[in-house]
N, C-alpha and C positions, 0 to 999 in steps of 0.2 A: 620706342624700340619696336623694329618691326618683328614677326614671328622667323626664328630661325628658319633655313631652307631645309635642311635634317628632316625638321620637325613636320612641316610641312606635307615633307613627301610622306610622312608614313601616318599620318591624322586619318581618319575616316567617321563617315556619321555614324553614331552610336546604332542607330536603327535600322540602315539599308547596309552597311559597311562599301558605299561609296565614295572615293578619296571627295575631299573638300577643297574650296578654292578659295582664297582670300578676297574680299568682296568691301564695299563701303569703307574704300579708303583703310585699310586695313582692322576697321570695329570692329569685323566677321567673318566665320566662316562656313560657305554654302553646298548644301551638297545639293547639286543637279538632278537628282533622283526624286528626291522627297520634298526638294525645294525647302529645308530648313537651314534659317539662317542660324549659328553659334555665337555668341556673342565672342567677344575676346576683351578681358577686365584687368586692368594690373598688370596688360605683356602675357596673359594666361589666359586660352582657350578655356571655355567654360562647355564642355562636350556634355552637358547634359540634356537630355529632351525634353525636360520640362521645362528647361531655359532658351530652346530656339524659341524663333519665328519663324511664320511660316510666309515667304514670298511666291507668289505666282508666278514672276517674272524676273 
């Protein structure tokens, strides 16, 4: 299941409050600010910062 569009639009990174884009085939999501990725488990965003990664790119 992919993540609702709803939900989508109104997600943000915990830490910059920059919207997130779904990324890696839909496993995560990135915010372009901080460059961390959120993983996504079960259909559920796992918004927490101690659970991103952090991508450069």
């Amino acid at each position: 299941m992919v993540i609702n569009e709803d939900l989508l639009e109104i997600l943000v990174c915990p830490l910059c409050k920059t919207p997130v884009k779904l990324v890696n085939e839909g496993t995560g999501l990135k915010c372009e600010t901080c460059h961390r990725v959120y993983p996504i488990r079960d259909d559920i965003p796992v918004m927490l910062i101690d659970e991103a990664k952090i991508e450069e790119t």
